[in-house]
Each structure stands twice: as C-alpha cells, then as structure tokens.
C-alpha positions in Angstrom: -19.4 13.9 29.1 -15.4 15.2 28.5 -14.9 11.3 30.5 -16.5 9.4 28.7 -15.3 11.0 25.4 -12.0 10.3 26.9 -12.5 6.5 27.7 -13.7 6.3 24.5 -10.3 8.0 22.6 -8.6 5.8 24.9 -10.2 2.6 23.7 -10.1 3.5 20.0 -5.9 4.3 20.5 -5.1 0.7 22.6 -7.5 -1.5 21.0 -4.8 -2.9 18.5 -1.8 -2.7 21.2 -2.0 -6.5 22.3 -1.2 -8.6 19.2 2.1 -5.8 19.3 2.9 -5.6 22.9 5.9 -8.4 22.9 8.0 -6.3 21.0 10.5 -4.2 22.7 9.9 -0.3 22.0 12.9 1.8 21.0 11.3 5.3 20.9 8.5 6.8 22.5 6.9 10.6 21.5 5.2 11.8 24.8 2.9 14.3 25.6 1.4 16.5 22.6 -1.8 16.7 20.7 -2.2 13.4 18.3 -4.2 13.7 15.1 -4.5 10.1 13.8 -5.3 11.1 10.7 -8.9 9.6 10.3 -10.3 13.2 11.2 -11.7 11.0 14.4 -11.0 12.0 18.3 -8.4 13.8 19.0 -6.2 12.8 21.6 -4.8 15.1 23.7 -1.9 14.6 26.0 -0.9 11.5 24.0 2.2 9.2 23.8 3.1 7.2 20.4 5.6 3.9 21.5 7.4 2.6 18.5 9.5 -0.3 18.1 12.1 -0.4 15.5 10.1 0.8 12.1 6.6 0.4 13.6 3.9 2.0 15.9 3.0 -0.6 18.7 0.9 1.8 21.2 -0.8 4.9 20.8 -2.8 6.3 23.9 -3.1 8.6 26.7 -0.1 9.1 28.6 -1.4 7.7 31.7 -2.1 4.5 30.3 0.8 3.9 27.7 3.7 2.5 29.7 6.9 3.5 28.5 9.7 1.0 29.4 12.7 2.5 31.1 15.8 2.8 28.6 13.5 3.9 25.8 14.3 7.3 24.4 11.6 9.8 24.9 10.8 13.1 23.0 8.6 15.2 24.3 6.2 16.8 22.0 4.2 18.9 24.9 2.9 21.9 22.9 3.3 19.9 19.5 0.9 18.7 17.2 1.5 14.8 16.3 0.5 13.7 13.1 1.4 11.0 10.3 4.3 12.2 7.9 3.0 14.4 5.8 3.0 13.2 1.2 3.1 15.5 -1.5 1.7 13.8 -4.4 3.4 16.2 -7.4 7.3 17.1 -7.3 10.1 17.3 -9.5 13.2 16.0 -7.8 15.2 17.2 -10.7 14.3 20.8 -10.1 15.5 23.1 -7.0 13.4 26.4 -8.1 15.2 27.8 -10.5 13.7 30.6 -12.9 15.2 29.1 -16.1 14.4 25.6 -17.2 17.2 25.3 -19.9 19.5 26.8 -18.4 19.2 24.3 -15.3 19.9 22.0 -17.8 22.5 23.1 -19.4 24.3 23.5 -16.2 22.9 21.0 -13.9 21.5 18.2 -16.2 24.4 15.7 -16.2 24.1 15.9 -12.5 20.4 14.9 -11.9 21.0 12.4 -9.3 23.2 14.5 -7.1 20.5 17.4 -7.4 17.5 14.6 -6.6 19.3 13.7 -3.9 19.4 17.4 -2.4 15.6 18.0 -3.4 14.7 14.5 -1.1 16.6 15.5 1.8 14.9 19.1 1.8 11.7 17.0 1.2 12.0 15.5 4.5 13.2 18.0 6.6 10.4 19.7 5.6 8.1 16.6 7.0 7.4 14.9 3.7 8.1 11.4 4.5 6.4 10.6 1.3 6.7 12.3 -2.3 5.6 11.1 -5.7 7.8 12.7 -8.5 5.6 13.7 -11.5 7.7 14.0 -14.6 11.9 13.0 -14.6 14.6 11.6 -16.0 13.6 7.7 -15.7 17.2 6.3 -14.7 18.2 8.8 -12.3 14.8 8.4 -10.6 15.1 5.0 -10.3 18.2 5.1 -9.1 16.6 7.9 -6.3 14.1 5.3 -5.4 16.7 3.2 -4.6 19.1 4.8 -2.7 16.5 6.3 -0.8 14.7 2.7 0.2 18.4 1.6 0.7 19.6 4.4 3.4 22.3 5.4 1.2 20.6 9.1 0.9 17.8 10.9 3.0 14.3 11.2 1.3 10.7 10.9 1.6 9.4 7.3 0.7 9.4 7.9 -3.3 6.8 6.8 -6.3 7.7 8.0 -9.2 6.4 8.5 -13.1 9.4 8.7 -14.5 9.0 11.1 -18.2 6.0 12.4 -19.3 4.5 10.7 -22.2 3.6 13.2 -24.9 3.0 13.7 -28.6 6.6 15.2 -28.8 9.2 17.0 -26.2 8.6 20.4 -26.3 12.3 20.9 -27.2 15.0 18.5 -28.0 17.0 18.7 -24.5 13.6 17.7 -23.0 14.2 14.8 -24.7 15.8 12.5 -21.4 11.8 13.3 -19.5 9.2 13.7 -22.1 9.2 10.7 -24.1 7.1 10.9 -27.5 4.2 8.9 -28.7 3.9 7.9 -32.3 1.1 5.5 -32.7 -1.0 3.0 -30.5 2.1 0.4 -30.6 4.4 2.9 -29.4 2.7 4.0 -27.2 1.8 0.8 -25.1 5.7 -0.1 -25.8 6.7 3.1 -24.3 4.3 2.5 -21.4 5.8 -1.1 -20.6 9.2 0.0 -20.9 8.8 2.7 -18.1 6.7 -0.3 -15.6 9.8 -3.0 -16.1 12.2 -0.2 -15.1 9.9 -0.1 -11.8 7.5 3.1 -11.6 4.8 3.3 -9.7 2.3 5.5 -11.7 2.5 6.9 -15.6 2.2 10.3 -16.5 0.4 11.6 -19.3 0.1 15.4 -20.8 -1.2 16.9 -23.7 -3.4 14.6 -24.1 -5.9 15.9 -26.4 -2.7 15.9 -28.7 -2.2 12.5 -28.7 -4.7 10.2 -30.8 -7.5 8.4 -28.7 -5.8 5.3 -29.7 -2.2 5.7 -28.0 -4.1 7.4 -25.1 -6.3 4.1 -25.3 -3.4 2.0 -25.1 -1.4 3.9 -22.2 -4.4 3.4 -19.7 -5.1 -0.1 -21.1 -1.2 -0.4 -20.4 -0.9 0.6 -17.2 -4.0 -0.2 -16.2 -3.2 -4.0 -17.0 0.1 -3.7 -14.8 -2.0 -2.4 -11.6 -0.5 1.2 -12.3 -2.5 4.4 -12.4 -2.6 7.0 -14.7 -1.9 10.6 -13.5 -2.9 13.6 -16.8 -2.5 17.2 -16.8 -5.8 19.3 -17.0 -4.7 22.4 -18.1 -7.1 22.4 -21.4 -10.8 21.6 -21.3 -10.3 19.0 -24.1 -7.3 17.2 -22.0 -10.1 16.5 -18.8 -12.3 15.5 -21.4 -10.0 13.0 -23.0 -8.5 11.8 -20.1 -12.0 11.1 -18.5 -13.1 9.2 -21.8 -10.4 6.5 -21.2 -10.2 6.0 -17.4 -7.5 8.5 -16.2 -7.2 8.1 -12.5 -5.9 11.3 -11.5 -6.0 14.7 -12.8 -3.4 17.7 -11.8 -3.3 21.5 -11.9 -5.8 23.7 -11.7 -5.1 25.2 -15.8 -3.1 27.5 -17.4 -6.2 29.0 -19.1 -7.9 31.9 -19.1 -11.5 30.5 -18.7 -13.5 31.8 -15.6 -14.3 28.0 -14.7 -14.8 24.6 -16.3 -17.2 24.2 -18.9 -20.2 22.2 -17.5 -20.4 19.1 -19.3 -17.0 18.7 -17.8 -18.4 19.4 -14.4 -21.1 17.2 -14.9 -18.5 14.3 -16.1 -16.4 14.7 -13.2 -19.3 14.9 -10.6 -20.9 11.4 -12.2 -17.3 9.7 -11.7 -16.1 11.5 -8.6 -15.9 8.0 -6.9 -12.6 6.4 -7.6 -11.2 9.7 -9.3 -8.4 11.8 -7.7 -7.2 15.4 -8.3 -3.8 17.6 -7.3 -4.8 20.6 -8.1 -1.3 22.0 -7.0 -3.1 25.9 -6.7 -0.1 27.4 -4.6 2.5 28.1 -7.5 1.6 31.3 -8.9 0.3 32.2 -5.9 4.2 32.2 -4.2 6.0 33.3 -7.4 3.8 36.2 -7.2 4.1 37.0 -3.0 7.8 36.2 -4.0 8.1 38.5 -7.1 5.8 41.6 -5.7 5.3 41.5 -1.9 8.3 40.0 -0.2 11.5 39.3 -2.7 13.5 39.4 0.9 12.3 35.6 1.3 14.9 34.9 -1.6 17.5 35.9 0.8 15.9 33.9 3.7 18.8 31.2 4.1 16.2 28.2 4.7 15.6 27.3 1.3 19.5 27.2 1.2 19.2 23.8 2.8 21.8 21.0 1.6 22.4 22.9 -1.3 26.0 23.9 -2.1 26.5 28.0 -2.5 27.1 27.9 -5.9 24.0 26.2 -7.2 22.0 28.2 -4.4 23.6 31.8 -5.9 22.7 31.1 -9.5 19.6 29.8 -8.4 18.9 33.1 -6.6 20.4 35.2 -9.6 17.5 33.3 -11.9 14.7 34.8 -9.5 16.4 38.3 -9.4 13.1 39.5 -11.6 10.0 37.6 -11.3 7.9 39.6 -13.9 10.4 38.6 -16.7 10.0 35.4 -16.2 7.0 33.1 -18.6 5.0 32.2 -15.6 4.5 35.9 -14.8 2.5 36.2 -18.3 -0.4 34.3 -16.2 -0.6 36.2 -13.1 -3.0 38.9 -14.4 -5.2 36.4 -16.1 -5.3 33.3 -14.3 -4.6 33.9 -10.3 -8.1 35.9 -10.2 -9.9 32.9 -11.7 -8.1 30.0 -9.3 -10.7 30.1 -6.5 -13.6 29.8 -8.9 -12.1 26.8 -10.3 -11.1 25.1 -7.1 -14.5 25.7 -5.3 -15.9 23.8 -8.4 -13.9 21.0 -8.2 -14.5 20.7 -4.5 -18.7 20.5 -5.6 -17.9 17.8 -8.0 -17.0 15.2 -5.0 -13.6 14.6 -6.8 -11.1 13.4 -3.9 -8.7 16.3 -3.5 -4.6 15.7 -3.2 -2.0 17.7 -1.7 0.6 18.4 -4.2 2.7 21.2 -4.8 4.7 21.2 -8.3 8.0 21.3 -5.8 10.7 22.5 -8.0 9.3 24.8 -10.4 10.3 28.7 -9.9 10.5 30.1 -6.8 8.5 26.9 -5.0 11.5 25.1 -2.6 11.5 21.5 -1.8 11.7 23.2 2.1 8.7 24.6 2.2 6.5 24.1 -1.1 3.9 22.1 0.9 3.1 23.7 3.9 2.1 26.6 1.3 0.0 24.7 -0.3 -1.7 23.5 2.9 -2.5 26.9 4.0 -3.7 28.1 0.7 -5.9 25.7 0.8 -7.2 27.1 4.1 -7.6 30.7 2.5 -9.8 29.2 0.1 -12.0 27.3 2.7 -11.4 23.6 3.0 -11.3 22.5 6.6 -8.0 22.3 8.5 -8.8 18.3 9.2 -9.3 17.9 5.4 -6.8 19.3 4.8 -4.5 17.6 7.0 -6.2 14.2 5.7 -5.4 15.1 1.6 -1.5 14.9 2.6 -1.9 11.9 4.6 -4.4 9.7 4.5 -6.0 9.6 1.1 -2.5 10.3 -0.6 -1.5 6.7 1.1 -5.0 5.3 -0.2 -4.2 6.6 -3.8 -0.6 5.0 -3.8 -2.3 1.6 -2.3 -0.1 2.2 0.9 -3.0 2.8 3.8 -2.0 -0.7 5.2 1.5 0.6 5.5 1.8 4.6 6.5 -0.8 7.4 6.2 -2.3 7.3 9.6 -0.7 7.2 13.1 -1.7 3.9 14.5 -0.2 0.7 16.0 1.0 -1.4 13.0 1.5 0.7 10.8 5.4 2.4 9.4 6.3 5.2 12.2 6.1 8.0 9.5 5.4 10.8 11.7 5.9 14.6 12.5 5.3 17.2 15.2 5.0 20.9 14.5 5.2 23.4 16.8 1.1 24.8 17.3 -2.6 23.8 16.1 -3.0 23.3 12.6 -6.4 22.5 12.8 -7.2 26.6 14.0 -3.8 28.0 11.8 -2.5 26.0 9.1 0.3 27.9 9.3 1.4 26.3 12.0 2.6 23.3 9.5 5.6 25.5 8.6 7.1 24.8 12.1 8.1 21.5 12.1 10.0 20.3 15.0 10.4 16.6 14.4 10.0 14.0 11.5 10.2 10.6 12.0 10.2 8.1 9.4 10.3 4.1 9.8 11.0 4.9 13.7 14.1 7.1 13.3 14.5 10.4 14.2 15.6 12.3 11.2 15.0 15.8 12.4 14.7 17.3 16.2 14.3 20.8 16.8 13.6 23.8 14.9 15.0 24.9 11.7 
C-alpha cells in the first residue's frame, strides 16, 4: 500500500516537469514535508527545483535531479508550503492604540510606514497581502515599488479608501471617501479603478442609498473588479447580498448571539461564488495582550524594521488595553464569536484568511499565524486552514494560474516552518524561510 501511494505522489509531483525541464534551475529546497496546497498527497521527503521566478520540478528526492552548482536549502524537519496571503490588512497602520494620533504624527509619512508594514508582512511568510482600506496614492505607489524591487513586500492588491456615506471624521478624509448620490458614487468608483486597484471596498452600507450601492457593484463589476463590504450590522449583509457583493469581512461588532436566519438562509442559497474574511483573531489578541500576557509588548519581534521611536510610542499607546474603545466589546462580543463563525462555516460560504493587520495590538509580524491557529481552536481542519491562506485567497484575486499552490509553473511563492501544521497550527509562527518569485528573502529563524 505505502508504495503504491508513493508512486502515485510521485507521479502527480513530475507529471508537468517535461514541458519545463530545459530551463536551468537556480535554487532547489530539499528534503522536508511538501504540502501542495490542493489538500491532496502529501509528499514527504520532497525537493522543490526552481528556475529564476518559477517552479520547474516538484518530487521525491530520489527522483528530482538537482544539477550541480545550484544552491540547495535544506528544509529536513520543515514543512513546505506555498507563501502564505492575508486577504485584509492596513499597510498604513503598525498597531498602534490611537488612530488619530497615528495620524497626526505619522500621517504625512504613509509610504515610509507602508513600506515597514510590507517588509514585516513578508518576513512573516505573507508573500501576498490585500490592503483593505488606505490612502489611495500612497498605496499605489506601495504596489509599485513593491512589483518594482525598490522595497520588500508581499505581492499587493489593494482597495484603496473605503467608500462610505461620509468619513467618520474629517482627517479620515484622505481613506474614506463619501458617497453623495448614484452619480457620485459610480464616479468615485471609476476614479479609484483608473488609478489601478484591484478590488473596491464598501462599508456602512445600509447607510448608503440602494442606488449608489447599486451603482458601485454595477461599477466595479463592469471593470472585472470585486466588491469587498463590511458585515458588522445585520442590515449591511443584507444589503450587500441584495446587489451582488462578492465578499463579506468581520465577524460584527454587535451584540447579537448569531445571525438572524433569513440572513443565514440568504447566505447558504448563494454560498457558491461568495467569499468571507471573517478576521475573528483581533479581540481575541488585544484581550491575551491586555489581560494575560502584556510582556509580549516588550517581546522585541514585532520591533521588526521599525525605527525605536515609532516602536516606543507605539508601545506607550498599548500601555492600558482596557482604556482603549475596542475593549468596550470584549465583555459582549468575544463570548458570541464562535457561535457566529460556526454559522458561517454551515452556510457553505468560502472562508478567507485575513487578519485586520494593523489595528491595535495585531503586528504585521505575526497577525496571521494568529489567526490561523484561532481558527484551529474553533475547529476547522488544519488543511483548510492552510488552503484559506493559499489557495482559495489566489482563486479570489484571479491569480491560481500564477501562485497559490506549490507546483511546476507556477511563481515560487513559498515558505517553510519549522514543525507540522497540519497536527499544531502553531507551528506557522516558526517560519524559517520565505521565498518569493525564486529568491530567498528570509533563511533561518527570527
């Protein structure tokens, strides 16, 4: 039995290695566990033979010839799996309690603090990151420095500002963008897709009339872009499913024990084709990070690429936890997050890793291996897990032909960590190497 499960591993890893043989490898990752991400075979004992930016092999050791002169990492005792995406960040953001006063000291300096956010991203394994709600010019200019080489970062998609009845405030002004009537708001909509995003965000909804939400999705829709919508509010899922919203994110802000069951029922008769981030790790961490272990604040980690002064008055903002807003919603809302997440799991809606990065107290460093393994606490299986920050986050971005899985042809997006994350998710914490488009960008522990 265990040989013919491993010829048949080793014919599903080489079967597309002929058409890519002629090219001349430059890197080869030898000798760990290699989850492909298709939740298939695993393949122990494997190599992964790259050739500039691509995979051209990936087999058994014994049968994937490594050419002499290549560089070799070994990953023996590693885990190999594609780079890992976190579908809801804010660049602009490094976890610091107070959101205007980040702005008021940090805000003319976006693109420097985007930069430090994508290269903690990527240490952390995140070779792919979709920024949910930002300044539009600086993210652009992100995008592009990061597709460039000029900075390091995951591969980015971005929103740019949220579209809205009104910024909350005026010096939210730059990343919520108003809507005042259908016009406007398709106007608004085609302004953000010539500057180049990829998706367009939408919250507070059930504010906005049914025409400017109308027009948004017809919008974007038109351009081939999705539309991402909070779901904080009953009346914002029901809106957004109404008029096609293509993925929904958080788990709410209210105090409800669970959804309301005509929107169950609405999500379970369009769970195909419909995403959801539920992004159920925040309160969870400010609250370990507030009442059961304040010492990770001086854990020097989350430090990463960030210059002491920023880091300090970040620090100084988390110096009390309970006084900050979020706190408000521990009592009320963590007891009711695994009763809402179990029912949007029974719906059939496809479930997205995504983390809020950026808010308080959650770290570009290591906001989504958290979310991972919360997600194990509350019962999804560790391959499902693994496969809704890889695989079906490339499907949702229309990028499964390019990265997403570990396979020859595709981008060499990939990552090792230290352990089994399919028996401790924990384990995804440890990352020892991230590759991404065949260079090494990190080796060894942090």
């Amino acid at each position: 039995m265990r040989a013919r499960t491993f010829a048949a591993v080793a014919a599903l890893f080489l079967g597309a290695l002929a058409p890519l043989a002629a090219q001349t490898p430059t890197l080869a990752l030898v000798g760990g566990r290699v989850l492909d991400g298709y939740g298939g075979p695993i393949l122990e004992n494997g190599t992964v033979l790259i050739a500039g930016e691509r995979i051209v092999a990936v087999g058994p050791s014994s049968q994937v010839d490594v050419p002499a002169g290549v560089r070799v990492v070994n990953t023996q005792g590693m885990t190999v799996m594609p780079g890992l995406c976190d579908m809801h960040v804010h660049l602009q953001l490094l976890g610091h309690g107070d959101y205007q006063r980040w702005d008021e000291l940090y805000g003319e300096r976006n693109e420097e603090v985007m930069a430090m956010a994508a290269g903690q991203l990527l240490q952390a394994g995140v070779t792919c990151a979709r920024d949910l709600g930002g300044p539009l010019d600086e993210l652009v200019a992100t995008k592009r420095k990061i597709a460039a080489g000029e900075i390091p970062g995951p591969r980015l998609f971005i929103s740019g500002p949220f579209l809205q009845h009104a910024p909350y405030e005026p010096w939210q002004a730059d990343y919520r963008w108003g809507v005042n009537g259908a016009q406007d708001a398709a106007a608004k909509t085609r302004r953000l897709i010539e500057a180049g995003v990829d998706v367009i965000k939408l919250i507070d909804q059930d504010q906005l009339t049914h025409d400017e939400v109308a027009a948004i999705v017809a919008t974007a829709h038109a351009a081939g872009r999705p539309v991402v919508a909070h779901a904080h509010r009953m009346e914002e899922i029901r809106v957004g499913l109404e008029h096609g919203v293509d993925n929904f994110e958080h788990t709410g802000l209210g105090t409800a024990p669970g959804y309301a069951p005509d929107v169950l029922q609405a999500l379970r008769e369009r769970n195909t084709g419909l995403w959801w981030t539920p992004t159920i790790s925040p309160l969870y961490v400010m609250q370990y990070t507030g009442e059961v272990f304040p010492e990770r604040l001086d854990d020097p980690s989350w430090r990463a690429g960030i210059p002491d002064g920023i880091a300090d008055e970040i620090r100084e903002s988390l110096s009390a936890i309970p006084h900050l807003p979020y706190y408000a919603l521990f009592p009320s809302r963590i007891p009711r997050l695994p009763t809402k997440f179990a029912q949007l799991r029974e719906t059939g809606v496809r479930m997205l890793i995504g983390t809020d990065s950026g808010i308080p107290s959650m770290f570009h460093i290591d906001s989504t291996w958290r979310e991972m393994a919360k997600w194990e606490d509350l019962g999804v299986p560790s391959m499902e897990i693994i496969q809704s920050a890889t695989l079906w986050p490339a499907r949702f971005l229309r990028q499964d032909a390019e990265f997403g899985t570990v396979e020859a042809g595709k981008l060499a997006d990939i990552i090792a960590v230290r352990g089994d994350p399919l028996t401790d998710m924990g384990a995804m914490r440890y990352v020892e190497l991230v590759v991404k488009g065949g260079e090494v960008v990190r080796e060894g522990a942090r």
